[in-house]
C-alpha positions as CSV (number, residue, x, y, z in Angstrom):
1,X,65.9,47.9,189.8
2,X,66.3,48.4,186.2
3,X,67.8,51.3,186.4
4,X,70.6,49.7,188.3
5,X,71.2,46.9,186.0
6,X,71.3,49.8,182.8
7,X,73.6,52.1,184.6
8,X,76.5,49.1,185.2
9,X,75.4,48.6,181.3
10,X,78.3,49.8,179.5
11,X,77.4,51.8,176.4
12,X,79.4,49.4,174.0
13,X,77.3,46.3,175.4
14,X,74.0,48.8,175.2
15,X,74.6,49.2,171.8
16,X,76.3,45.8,170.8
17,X,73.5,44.0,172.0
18,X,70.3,44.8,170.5
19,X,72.4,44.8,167.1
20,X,73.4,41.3,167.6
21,X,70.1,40.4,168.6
22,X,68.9,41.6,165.0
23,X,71.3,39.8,163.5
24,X,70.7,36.4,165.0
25,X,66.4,37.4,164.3
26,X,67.6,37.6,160.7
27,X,69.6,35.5,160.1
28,X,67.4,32.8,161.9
29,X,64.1,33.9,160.1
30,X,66.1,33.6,156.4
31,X,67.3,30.0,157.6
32,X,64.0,29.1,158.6
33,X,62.4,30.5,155.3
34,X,65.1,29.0,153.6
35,X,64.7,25.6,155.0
36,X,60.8,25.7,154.2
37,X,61.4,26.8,151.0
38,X,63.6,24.0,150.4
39,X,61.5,21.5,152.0
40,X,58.7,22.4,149.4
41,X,61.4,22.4,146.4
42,X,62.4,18.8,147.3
43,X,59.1,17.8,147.9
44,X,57.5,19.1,144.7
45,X,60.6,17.4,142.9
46,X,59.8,14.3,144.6
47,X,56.2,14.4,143.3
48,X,57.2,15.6,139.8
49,X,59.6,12.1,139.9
50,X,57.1,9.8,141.3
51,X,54.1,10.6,139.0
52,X,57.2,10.7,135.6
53,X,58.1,6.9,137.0
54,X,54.7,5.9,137.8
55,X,54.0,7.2,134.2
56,X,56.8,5.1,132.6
57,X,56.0,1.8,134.2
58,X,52.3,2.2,133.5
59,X,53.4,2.7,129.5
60,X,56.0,0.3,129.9
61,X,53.1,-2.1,131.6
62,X,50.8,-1.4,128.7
63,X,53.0,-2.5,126.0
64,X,54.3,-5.4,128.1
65,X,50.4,-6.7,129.0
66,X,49.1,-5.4,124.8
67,X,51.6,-7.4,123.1
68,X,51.0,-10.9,123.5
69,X,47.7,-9.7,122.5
70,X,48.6,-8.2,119.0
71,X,50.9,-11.3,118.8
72,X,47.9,-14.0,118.8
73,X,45.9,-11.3,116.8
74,X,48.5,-11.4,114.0
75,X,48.2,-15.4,113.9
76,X,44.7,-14.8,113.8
77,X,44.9,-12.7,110.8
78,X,47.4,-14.9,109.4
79,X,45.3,-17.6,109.4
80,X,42.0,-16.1,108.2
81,X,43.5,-14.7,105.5
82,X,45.2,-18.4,104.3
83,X,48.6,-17.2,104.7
84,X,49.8,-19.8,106.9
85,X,47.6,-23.1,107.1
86,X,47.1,-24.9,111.2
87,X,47.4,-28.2,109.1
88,X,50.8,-27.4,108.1
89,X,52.7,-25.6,111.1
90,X,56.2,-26.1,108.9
91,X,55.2,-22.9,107.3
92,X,55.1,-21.2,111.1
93,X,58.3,-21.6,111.4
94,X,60.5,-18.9,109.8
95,X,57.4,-16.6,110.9
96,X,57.4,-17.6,114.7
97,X,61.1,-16.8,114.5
98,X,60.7,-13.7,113.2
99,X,58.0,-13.0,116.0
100,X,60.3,-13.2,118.4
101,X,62.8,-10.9,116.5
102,X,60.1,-8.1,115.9
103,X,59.0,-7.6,119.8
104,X,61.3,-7.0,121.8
105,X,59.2,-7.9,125.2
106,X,58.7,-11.3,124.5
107,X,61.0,-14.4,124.0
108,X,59.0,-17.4,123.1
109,X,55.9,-17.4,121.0
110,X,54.5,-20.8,119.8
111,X,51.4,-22.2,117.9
112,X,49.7,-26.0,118.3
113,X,46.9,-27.8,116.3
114,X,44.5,-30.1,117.1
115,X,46.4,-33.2,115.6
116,X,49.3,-32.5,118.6
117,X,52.1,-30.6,116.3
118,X,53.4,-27.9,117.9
119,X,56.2,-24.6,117.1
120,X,57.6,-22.5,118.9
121,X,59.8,-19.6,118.5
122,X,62.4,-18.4,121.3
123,X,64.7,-15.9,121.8
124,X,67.2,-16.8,124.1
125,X,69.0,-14.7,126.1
126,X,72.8,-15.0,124.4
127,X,70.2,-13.6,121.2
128,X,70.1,-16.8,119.6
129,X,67.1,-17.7,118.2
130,X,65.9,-21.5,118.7
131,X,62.6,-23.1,116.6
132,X,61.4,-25.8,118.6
133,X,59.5,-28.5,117.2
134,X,57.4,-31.7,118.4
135,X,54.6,-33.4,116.0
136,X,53.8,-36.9,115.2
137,X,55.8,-37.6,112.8
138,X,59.1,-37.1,115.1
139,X,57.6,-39.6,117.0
140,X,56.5,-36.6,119.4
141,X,60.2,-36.2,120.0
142,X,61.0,-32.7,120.8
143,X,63.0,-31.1,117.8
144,X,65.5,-27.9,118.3
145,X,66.6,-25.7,115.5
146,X,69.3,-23.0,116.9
147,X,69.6,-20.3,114.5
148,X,71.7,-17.1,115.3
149,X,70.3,-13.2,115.5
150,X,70.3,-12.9,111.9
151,X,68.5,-15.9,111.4
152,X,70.2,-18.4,109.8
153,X,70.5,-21.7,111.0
154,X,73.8,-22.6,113.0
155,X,76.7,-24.8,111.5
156,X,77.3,-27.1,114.7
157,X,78.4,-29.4,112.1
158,X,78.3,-30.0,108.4
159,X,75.9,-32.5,108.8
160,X,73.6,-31.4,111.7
161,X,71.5,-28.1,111.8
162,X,68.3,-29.8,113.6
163,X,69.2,-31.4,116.9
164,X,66.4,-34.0,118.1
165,X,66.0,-34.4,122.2
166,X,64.7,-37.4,122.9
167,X,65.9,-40.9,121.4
168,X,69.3,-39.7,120.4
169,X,72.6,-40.7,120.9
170,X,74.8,-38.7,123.2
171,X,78.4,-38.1,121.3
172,X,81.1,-36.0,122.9
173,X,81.8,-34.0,119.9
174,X,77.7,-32.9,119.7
175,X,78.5,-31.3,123.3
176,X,81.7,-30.0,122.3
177,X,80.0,-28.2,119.1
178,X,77.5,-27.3,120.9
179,X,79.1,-25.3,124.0
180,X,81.2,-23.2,121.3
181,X,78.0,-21.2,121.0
182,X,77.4,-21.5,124.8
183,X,74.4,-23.7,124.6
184,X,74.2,-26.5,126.8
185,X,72.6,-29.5,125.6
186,X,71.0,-32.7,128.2
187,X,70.3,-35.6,126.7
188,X,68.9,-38.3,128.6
189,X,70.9,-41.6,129.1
């Protein structure tokens, strides 16, 4: 029976075939080898890029979670060595602002005493800086400084640099001032 099905064989399709059939073996074993190979390429790349990421949020985590940390620490040290006094938290001001200015992961830092004052330094997001300010002899009225990134205070006006929230009257041209910087001011009614 074989013999029969090689002798209406033609010699071309004798010879054509087996040749083609090593071609298609080769070129079918390099694809495959090729695929794998390329499989563990992308997946080593994939690893190399998880564990660089997973790297860089655990650094950028570190920082983020260390430097309210150093923050209160430098208060600390501020106080203990009688640089800045709790009974007088006017002096915290200017370095509350700068706080804010010098780390770059935080936006509002503050300090309170025992009598009720309270600052607060905050960076807003437009890069203004505001000192915000409530003790007992504003009446506990909450008291806003604006200042701008190089840390001067604003000129809404000539004669306002210190806004007061609370028990103040509402004028048009306070608003108006006010939203040429793109802050918004509420006062209540």
């Amino acid at each position: 029976m074989v013999p029969k099905i090689l002798d209406k064989l033609s010699l071309r399709t004798v010879l054509i075939v087996p040749f083609v059939l090593q071609i298609v073996a080769a070129v079918g074993l390099v694809g495959y080898l090729s695929f794998r190979n390329g499989q563990k390429a992308v997946n080593n790349l994939a690893g190399q890029l998880m564990s660089e990421v997973s790297l860089r949020v655990e650094q950028n985590l570190q920082v983020y979670l260390t430097t309210p940390h150093q923050i209160n620490q430098s208060k600390l040290d501020a106080v203990k060595l009688g640089l800045l006094k709790m009974e007088n938290l006017s002096a915290w001001e200017k370095y509350l602002g700068r706080q804010v200015q010098l780390y770059p992961y935080i936006n509002f830092t503050a300090v309170g005493n025992e009598n009720g004052d309270y600052r607060s330094g905050e960076q807003l997001s437009n890069g203004s800086r505001t000192i915000n300010v409530i003790e007992k002899s504003t009446g506990l009225n909450f008291i806003l400084t604006i200042q701008t990134s190089e840390a001067s205070a604003l000129q809404l006006s000539p004669l306002l640099k210190t806004l007061i929230i609370g028990n103040i009257l509402h004028t048009k041209a306070l608003s108006k001032q006010a939203n040429q910087f793109g802050v918004l001011f509420m006062f209540p009614s």
